[in-house]
N, C-alpha and C positions, 0 to 999 in steps of 0.2 A: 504494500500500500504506500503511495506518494508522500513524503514527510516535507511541509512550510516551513520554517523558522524565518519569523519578523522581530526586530528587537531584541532578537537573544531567546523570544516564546517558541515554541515547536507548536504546529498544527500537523493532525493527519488530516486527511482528504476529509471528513467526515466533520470532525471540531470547527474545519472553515468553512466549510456548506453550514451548519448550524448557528456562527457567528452571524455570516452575512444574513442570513434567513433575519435572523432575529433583529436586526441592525434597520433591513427591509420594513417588517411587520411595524417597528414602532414609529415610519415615519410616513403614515399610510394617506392615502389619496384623498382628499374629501368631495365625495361625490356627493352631498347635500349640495356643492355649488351649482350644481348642474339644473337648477331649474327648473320645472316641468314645462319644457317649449309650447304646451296649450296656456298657459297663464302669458308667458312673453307676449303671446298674440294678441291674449285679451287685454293685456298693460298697453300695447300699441295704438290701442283703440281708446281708450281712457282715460291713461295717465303716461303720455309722454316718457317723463321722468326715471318712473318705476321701469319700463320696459328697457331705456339705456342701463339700469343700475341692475337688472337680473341679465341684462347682456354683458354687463361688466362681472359679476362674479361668475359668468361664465366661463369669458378670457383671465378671471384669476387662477380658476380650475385649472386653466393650461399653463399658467405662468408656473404654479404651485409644482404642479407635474416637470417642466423642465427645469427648474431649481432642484427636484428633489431625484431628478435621472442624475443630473451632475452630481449631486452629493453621495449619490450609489457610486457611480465611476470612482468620484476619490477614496471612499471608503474602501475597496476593492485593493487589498494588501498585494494581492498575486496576479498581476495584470496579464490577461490573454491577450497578445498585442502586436503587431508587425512594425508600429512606429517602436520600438522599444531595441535596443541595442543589448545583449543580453551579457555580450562580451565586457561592458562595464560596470560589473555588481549591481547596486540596487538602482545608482543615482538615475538612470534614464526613467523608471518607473516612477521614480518620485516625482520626475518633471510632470510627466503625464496627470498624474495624481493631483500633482498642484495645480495643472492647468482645469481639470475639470471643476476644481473646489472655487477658484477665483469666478470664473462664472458662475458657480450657484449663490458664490456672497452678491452677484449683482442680482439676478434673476431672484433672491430673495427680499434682497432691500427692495425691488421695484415693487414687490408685493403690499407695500404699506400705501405708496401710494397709489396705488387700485382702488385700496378699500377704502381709502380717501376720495377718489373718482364717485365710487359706491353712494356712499354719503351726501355727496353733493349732491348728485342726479337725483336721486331719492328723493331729499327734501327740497329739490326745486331753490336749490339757494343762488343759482345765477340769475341777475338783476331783470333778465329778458329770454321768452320763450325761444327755442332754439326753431329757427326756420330754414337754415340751410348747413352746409356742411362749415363754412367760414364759421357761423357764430357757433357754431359745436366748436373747432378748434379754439375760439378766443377761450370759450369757456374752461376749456380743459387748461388753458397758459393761468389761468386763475386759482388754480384747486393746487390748495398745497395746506397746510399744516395751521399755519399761524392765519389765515382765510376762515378757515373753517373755524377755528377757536374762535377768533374775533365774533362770528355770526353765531354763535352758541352762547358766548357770554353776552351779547345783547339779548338774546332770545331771553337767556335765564328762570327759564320754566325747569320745571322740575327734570323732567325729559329731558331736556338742554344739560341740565347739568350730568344727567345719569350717560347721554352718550358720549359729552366729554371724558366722564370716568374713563367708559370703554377706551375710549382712544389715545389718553393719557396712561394707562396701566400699561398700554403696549408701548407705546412711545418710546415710554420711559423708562421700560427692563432694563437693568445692565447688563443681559446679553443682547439684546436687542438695537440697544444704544452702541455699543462695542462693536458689533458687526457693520453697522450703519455708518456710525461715526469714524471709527479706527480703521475697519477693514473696506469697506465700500469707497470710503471718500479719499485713502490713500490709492485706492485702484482707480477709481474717476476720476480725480483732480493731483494726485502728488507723485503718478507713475506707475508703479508697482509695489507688491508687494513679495519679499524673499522670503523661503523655507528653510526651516534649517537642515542640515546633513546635505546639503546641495550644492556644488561646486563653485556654481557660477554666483553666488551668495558674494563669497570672497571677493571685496575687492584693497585697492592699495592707497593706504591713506596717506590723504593731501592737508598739508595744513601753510598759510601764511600769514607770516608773522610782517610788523612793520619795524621801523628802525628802535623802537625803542622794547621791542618783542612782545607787542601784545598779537593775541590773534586776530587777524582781520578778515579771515578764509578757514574754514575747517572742512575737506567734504564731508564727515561725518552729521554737518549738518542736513545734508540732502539724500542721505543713505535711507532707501527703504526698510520699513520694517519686518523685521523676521519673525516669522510664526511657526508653530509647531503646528502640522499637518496635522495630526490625530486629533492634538486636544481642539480644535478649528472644527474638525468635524463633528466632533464634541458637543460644539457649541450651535451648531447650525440645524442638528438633531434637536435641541432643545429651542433653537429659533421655530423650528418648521411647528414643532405642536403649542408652542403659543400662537405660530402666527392663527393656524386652525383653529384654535379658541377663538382667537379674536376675530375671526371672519363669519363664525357661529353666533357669538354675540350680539352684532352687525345686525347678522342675516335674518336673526329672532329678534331684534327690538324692532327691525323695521314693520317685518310679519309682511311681508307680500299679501300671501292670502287674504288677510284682510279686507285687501280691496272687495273683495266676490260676495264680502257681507254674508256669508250661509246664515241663515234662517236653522232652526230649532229641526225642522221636518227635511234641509239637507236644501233647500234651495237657494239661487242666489236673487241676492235682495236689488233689484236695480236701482231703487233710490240709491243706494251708498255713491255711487258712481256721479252724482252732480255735487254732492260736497266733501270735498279731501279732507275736513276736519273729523269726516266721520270714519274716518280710517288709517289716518296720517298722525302719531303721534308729535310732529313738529312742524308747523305752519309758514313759510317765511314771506 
């Protein structure tokens, strides 16, 4: 039977079939995002809004799923792999490894604001109905974080306050905040980010000094930061099932359903559909 050693651990065939299995199962798919495509069509008819915000956690479902294929790739200790050079010990896999994981830090972070997108559409909080695809895109240049707070705490109903909760509690994880802040924004805006045990990490330090020997140059100031791959995916494992909480959250304070009004006897109630107050916990 085949013998792994990662780290100094021995795996047989068997021990690494049941890691990954297990690794899998807890980072699992949430197919509540998916809708029921007859209600999108009735939100179409009705309510604008709602029909972009269940087509948006639609496109979360697939965002969710490609963050969480990349996160399976990096986890994957023993890569089955033809880009992989095998002649140089581990370090080719680890590249690989780390390229998969840098994409799911994006493809995760992008997930917040989705459910941000979510929200807005929802509650109808852009100043003007959307009549063409131009003012869909203005809209979308407006939906970010501190937008949505601003229009919550004027709102300041109870419900105002309770969705802020929601989206405050996720915000503001310290994994959450760490992967956004440290790891997403050092990949989007500051270059890269380096692993450790990886070759090309290494580079040669520059430092300059002026005549009186202060430093006026160090490149250590501009050196990406190095993470450790496992505990990274660690972390991302634990992003992935808050971010699913909080999309559940979301998805139940809004209650879609609600719109269809059922009646006691299972029918829909068609009055509901002329006033949004009678279905729409936040009014704007």
């Amino acid at each position: 039977m085949p013998e792994y050693i990662y780290k100094g651990k021995k795996y047989t065939q068997e021990e690494w079939y049941n890691e990954k299995k297990s690794f899998i199962e807890e980072i699992r798919l949430p197919n509540e995002f998916l809708i029921d495509p007859g209600l999108l069509k009735f939100t179409i008819i009705f309510d604008e809004g709602y029909s972009i915000a269940i087509e948006k956690f639609r496109e979360l479902y697939y965002l969710i799923a490609s963050a969480r294929n990349c996160l399976i790739n990096a986890f994957n200790k023993f890569c089955d792999s033809n880009t992989i050079d095998w002649d140089k010990e581990n370090w080719p896999q680890l590249w690989e490894r780390g390229e998969y994981l840098k994409n799911s830090i994006i493809w995760y972070t992008a997930c917040e604001d989705y459910i941000y997108q979510i929200i807005w559409f929802a509650f109808d909080m852009g100043e003007n109905r959307i009549r063409n695809w131009y003012e869909f895109e203005n809209q979308l240049g407006k939906i970010c974080y501190k937008n949505i707070k601003n229009k919550l705490k004027i709102k300041n109903t109870l419900e105002a306050q309770e969705l802020l909760q929601y989206i405050d509690e996720y915000r503001f994880d310290d994994d959450v905040k760490y992967m956004r802040d440290e790891l997403a924004d050092r990949l989007k805006c500051r270059g890269n980010l380096y692993f450790e045990d990886l070759e090309y990490k290494k580079q040669h330090d520059y430092m300059r000094l002026d005549r009186d020997g202060k430093v006026i140059f160090n490149l250590n100031w501009v050196k990406p930061r190095v993470i450790d791959i496992d505990r990274t995916i660690e972390l991302l494992k634990k992003v992935h099932i808050k971010l699913i909480d909080f999309g559940n959250k979301i998805k139940n304070f809004i209650d879609f359903e609600n719109i269809l009004g059922i009646t006691e006897d299972g029918k829909i109630n068609g009055n509901v559909f002329e006033d949004k107050k009678s279905y729409k916990k936040i009014i704007f």
